[in-house]
C-alpha positions in Angstrom: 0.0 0.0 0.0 1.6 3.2 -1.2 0.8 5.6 1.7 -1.4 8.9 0.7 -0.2 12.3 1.7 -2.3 13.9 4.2 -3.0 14.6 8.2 -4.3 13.0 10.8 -5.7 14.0 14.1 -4.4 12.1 16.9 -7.1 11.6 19.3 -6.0 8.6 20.3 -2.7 9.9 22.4 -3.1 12.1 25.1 -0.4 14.7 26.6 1.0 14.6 30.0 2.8 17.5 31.2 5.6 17.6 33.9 6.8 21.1 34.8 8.7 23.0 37.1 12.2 24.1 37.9 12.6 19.7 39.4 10.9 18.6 36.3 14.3 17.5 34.6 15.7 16.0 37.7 12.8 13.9 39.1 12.5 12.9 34.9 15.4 11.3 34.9 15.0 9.1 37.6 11.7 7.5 36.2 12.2 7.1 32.5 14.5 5.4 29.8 15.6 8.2 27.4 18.3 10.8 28.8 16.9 13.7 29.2 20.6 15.4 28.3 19.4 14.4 24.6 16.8 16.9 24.7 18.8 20.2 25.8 19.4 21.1 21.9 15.5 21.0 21.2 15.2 17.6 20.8 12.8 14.8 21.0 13.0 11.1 22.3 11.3 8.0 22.3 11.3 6.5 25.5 9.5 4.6 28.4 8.9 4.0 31.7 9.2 0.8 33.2 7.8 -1.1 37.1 10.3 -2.6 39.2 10.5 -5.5 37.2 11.8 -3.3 34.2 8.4 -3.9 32.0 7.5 -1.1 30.2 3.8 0.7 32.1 4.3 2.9 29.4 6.0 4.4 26.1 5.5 8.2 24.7 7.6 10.7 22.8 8.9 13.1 24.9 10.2 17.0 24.3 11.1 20.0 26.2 8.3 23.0 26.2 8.5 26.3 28.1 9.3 25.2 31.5 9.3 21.4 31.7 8.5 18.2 29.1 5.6 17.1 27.5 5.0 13.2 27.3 2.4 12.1 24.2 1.4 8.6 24.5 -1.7 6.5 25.0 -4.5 8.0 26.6 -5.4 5.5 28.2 -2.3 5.8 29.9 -2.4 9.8 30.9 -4.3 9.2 34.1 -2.6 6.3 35.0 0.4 7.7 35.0 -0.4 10.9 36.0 -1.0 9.4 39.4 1.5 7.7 39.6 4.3 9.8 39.1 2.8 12.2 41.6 3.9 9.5 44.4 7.2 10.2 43.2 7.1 13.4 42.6 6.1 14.5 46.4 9.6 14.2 46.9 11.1 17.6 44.4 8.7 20.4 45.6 9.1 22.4 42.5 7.8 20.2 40.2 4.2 19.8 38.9 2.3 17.2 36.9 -0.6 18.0 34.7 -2.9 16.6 32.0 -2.7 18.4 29.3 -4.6 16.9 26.8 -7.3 19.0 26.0 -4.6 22.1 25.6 -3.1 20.6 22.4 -4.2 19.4 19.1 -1.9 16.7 18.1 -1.6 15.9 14.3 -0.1 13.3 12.0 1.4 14.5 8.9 2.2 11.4 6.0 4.1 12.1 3.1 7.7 13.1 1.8 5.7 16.2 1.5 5.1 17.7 4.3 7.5 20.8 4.2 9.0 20.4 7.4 12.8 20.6 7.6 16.0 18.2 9.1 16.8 17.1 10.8 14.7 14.2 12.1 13.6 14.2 15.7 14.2 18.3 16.0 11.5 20.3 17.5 10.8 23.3 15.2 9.0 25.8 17.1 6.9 28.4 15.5 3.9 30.5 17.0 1.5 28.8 19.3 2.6 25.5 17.4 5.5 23.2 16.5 6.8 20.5 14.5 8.8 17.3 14.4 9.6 15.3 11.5 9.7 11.8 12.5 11.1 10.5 9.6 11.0 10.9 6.0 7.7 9.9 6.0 6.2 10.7 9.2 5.6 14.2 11.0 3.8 15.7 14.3 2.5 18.9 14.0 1.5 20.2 18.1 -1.2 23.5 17.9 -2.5 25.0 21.0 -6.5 24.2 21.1 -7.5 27.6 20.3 -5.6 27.2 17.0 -7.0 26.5 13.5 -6.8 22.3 12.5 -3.9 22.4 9.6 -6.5 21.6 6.7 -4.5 23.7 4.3 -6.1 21.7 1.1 -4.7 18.5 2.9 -6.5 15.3 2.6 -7.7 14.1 5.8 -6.5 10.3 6.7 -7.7 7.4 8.8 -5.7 6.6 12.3 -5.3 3.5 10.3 -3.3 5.0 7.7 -0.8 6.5 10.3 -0.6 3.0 12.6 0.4 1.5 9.6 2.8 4.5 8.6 4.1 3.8 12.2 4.1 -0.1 11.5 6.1 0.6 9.1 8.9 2.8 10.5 9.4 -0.5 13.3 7.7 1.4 16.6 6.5 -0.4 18.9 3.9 1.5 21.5 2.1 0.5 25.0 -1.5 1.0 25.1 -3.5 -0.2 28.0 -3.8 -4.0 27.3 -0.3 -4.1 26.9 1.3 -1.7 30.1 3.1 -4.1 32.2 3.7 -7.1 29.5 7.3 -6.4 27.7 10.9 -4.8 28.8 12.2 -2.0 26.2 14.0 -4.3 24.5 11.2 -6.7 23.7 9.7 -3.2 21.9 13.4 -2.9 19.8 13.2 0.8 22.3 17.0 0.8 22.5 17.4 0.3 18.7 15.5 3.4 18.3 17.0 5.6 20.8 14.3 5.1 23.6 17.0 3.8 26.2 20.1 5.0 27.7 22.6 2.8 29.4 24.9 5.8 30.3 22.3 8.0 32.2 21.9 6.3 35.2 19.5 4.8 37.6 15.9 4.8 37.1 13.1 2.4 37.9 14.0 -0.9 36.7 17.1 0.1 35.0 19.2 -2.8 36.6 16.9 -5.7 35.1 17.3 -4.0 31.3 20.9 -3.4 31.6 21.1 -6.6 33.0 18.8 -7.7 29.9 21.3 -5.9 27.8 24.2 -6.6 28.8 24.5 -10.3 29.1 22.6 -10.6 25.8 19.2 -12.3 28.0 16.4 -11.4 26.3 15.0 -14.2 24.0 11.8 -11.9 22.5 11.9 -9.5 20.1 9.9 -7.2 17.8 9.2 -7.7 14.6 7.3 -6.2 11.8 4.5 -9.1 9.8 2.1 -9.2 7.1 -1.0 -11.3 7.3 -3.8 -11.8 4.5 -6.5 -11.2 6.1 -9.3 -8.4 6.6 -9.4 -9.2 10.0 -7.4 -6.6 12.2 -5.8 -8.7 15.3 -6.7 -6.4 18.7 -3.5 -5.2 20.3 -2.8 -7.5 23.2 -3.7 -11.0 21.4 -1.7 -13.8 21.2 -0.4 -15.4 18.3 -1.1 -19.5 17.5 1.0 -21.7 19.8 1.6 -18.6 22.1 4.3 -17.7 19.6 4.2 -14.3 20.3 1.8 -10.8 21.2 0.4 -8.8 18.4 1.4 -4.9 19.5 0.3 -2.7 16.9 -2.1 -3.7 13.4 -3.4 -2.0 10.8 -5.1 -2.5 7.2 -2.3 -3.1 4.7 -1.8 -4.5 0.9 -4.0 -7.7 0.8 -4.5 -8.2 4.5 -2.8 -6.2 7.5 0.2 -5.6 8.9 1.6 -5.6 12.3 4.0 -5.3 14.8 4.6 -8.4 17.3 6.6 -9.4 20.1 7.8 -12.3 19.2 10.2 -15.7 20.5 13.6 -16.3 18.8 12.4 -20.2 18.8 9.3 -19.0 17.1 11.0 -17.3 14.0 13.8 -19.9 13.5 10.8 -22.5 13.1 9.1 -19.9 10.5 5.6 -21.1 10.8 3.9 -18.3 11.9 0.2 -17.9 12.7 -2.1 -15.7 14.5 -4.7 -17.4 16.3 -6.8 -17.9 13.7 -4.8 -19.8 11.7 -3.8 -17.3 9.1 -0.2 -17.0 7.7 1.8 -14.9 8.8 5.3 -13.6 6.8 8.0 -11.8 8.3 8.6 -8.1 6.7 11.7 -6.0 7.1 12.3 -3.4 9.7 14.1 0.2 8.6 16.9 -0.3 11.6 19.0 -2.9 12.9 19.0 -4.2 15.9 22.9 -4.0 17.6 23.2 -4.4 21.2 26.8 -3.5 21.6 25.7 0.2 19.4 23.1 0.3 21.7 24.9 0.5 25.0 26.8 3.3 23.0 23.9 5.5 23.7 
């Protein structure tokens, strides 16, 4: 499927806020990413994982005004949101908010989009910015009381820009998933998500552990299944071969993104539950765990 030029609204991510003269510091403590990456308008894949190191949730995260905003699931926003106010008790000049309803998220598909290089920059402009995701894929942020970017764009499905995300290899936690896979299950260190130089944060010693002595068995990969049938985010795959993350309408079928066993791709018979094939489709990175402890 040759994907169409146009926007989407992203309704189904919410924003959560952390500001505050702490905001940095207590940051750093709870998430993957390295907050140091952001200082030169930056922004970052990256998660937060429980004590066991799974991932509760993924976002992208990027400085604004006085603090960060986190866009991921929002299903996840409130969740989190109280969470990380057990933690953040503990830096008195820091404050968490949900800020959903202040920003109008867009996707932008298409080589087309006009925004500059380099990838991952925030471009700030008035009451808005933008970041170019990659060469395909761009998020344009307005404030609520801002016009929606029509501009003679064609307005897309959330389909079209899961399966534009698909197909850039990003794995995402929604709610059925929070809880279920370590960052590098989600290929998070491969793009950028983790840092093993930053320091300690919740369950940091269980994915460096993970990384380091080469442990973990599962990871993800990108599929292709002929069948109109989307498989919900969260289901298992025949023969418990793997979790299905992220799916979408594709080319004669669907395509999706699943956590999958090493013993389960070596053995190449791949199924979801229904019985349907399933083939395995290139990612746009490579996974290198020794390049990935660089970061």
């Amino acid at each position: 499927m040759t994907q169409p030029s146009g926007f989407c609204p992203l309704t189904h991510e919410g924003v959560l806020a952390v500001r505050g003269a702490d905001a940095e510091k207590f940051l750093q403590g709870q998430l993957t990413c390295n907050l140091a990456w952001l200082k030169d308008g930056s922004s970052s894949l990256g998660g937060r994982c429980n004590l066991k190191g799974r991932l509760i949730s993924t976002f992208r995260i990027l400085p604004e005004s006085d603090g960060f905003l986190l866009a991921m699931a929002a299903e996840l926003v409130p969740v989190q949101l109280e969470e990380l106010k057990k933690y953040a008790q503990f830096f008195r000049r820091c404050a968490l908010l949900d800020e959903s309803l202040l920003w109008q998220r867009f996707g932008l598909l298409g080589a087309d989009s006009g925004l500059p290089e380099p990838l991952g920059k925030v471009m700030q402009g008035h009451e808005q910015f933008s970041i170019r995701l990659d060469n395909q894929r761009s998020e344009l942020w307005r404030r609520t009381d801002s016009a929606e970017p029509t501009n003679g764009w064609l307005q897309l499905s959330l389909d079209s820009w899961r399966l534009a995300q698909i197909r850039a290899g990003i794995g995402q936690v929604f709610g059925q998933t929070s809880g279920r896979f370590i960052p590098q299950m989600l290929n998070l260190p491969a793009v950028g998500g983790v840092s093993f130089k930053k320091g300690c944060y919740t369950g940091q010693e269980i994915v460096a552990r993970m990384q380091y002595r080469g442990q973990n068995k599962r990871r993800l990969y990108r599929l292709h299944a002929q069948t109109g049938q989307i498989p919900p985010i969260g289901s298992l795959l025949a023969d418990n071969a793997g979790e299905v993350v992220l799916a979408a309408p594709a080319d004669d079928g669907c395509e999706l993104l699943a956590v999958l066993s090493e013993s389960a791709v070596a053995q190449s018979h791949l199924q979801l539950a229904d019985g349907t094939a399933l083939n395995l489709l290139d990612l746009p990175y490579r996974l290198d765990r020794d390049l990935e402890i660089q970061r």
